[in-house]
C-alpha positions in Angstrom: -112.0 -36.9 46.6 -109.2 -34.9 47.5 -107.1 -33.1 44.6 -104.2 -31.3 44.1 -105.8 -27.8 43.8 -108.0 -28.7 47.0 -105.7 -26.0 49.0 -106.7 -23.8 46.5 -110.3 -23.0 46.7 -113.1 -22.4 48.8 -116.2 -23.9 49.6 -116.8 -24.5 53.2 -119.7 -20.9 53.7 -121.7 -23.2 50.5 -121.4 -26.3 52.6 -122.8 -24.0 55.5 -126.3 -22.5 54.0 -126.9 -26.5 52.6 -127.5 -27.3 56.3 -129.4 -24.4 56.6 -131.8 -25.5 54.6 -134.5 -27.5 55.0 -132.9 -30.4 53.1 -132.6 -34.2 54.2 -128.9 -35.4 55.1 -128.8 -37.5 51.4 -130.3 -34.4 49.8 -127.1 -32.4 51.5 -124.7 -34.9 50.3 -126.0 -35.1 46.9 -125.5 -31.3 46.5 -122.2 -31.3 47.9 -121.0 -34.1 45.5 -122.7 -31.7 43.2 -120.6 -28.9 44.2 -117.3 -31.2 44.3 -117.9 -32.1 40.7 -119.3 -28.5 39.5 -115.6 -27.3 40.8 -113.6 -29.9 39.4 -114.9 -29.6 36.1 -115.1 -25.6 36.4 -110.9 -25.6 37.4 -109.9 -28.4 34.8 -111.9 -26.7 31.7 -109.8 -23.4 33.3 -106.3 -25.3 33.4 -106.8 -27.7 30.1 -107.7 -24.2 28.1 -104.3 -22.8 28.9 -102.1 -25.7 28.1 -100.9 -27.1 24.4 -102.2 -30.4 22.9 -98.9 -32.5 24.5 -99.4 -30.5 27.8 -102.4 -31.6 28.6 -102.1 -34.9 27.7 -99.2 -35.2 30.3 -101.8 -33.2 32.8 -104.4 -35.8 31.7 -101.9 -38.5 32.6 -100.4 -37.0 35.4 -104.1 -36.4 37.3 -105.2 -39.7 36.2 -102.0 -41.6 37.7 -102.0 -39.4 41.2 -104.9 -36.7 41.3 -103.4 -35.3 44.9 -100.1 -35.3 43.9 -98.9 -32.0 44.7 -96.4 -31.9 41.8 -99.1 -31.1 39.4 -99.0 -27.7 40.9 -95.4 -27.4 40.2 -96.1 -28.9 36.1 -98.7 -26.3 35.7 -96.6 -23.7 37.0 -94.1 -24.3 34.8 -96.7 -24.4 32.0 -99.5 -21.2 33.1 -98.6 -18.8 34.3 -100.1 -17.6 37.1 -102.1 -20.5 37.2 -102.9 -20.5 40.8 -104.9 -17.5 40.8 -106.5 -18.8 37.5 -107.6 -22.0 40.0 -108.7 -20.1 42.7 -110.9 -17.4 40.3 -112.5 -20.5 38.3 -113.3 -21.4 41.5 -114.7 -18.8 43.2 -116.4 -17.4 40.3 -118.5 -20.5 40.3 -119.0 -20.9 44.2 -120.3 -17.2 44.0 -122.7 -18.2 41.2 -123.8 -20.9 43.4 -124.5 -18.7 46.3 -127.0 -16.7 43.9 -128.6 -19.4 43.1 -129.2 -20.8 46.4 -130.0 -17.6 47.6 -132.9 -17.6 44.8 -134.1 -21.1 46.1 -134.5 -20.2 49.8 -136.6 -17.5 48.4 -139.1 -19.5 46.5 
């Protein structure tokens, strides 16, 4: 699923070294759902820790209604500042972590 922070992050070099591995094509899907969800979770905890009680329930809201609808950029923005790069260091942080760990698998 697409959302609104998609434009924001990173994750295609991770999608990359799963088909380098000697992994079946459901075993690649499942990790990239993995990865999908990891992220989403990683940026919301990020965003829904910088917002008041009432913010985040309009967030909640907001995603729930419409969770591509660029305009939640523009709420947060209002709301975080500097919330982009907040997003997009969640993010990478987490993809980076990722790469260590599959680097430790191919290893084994």
């Amino acid at each position: 699923m697409n959302y609104f922070y998609t434009k924001y992050i990173v994750v295609e070099k991770l999608i990359e070294e799963f088909h380098q591995m000697d992994l079946s094509k459901d075993e690649q899907h499942h990790l990239a759902l993995l990865v999908d969800s990891s992220l989403h979770h990683a940026i919301l905890d990020e965003i829904l820790s910088n917002l008041s009680g009432q913010d985040k329930k309009l967030f909640l809201k907001f995603l729930k209604d419409d969770p591509e609808n660029e305009k939640l950029m523009d709420f947060l923005k209002d709301k975080v500042e500097g919330v982009e790069e907040k997003i997009k260091k969640a993010a990478d942080d987490l993809v980076k972590e990722m790469h260590q760990d599959m680097k430790k698998a191919k290893e084994k």
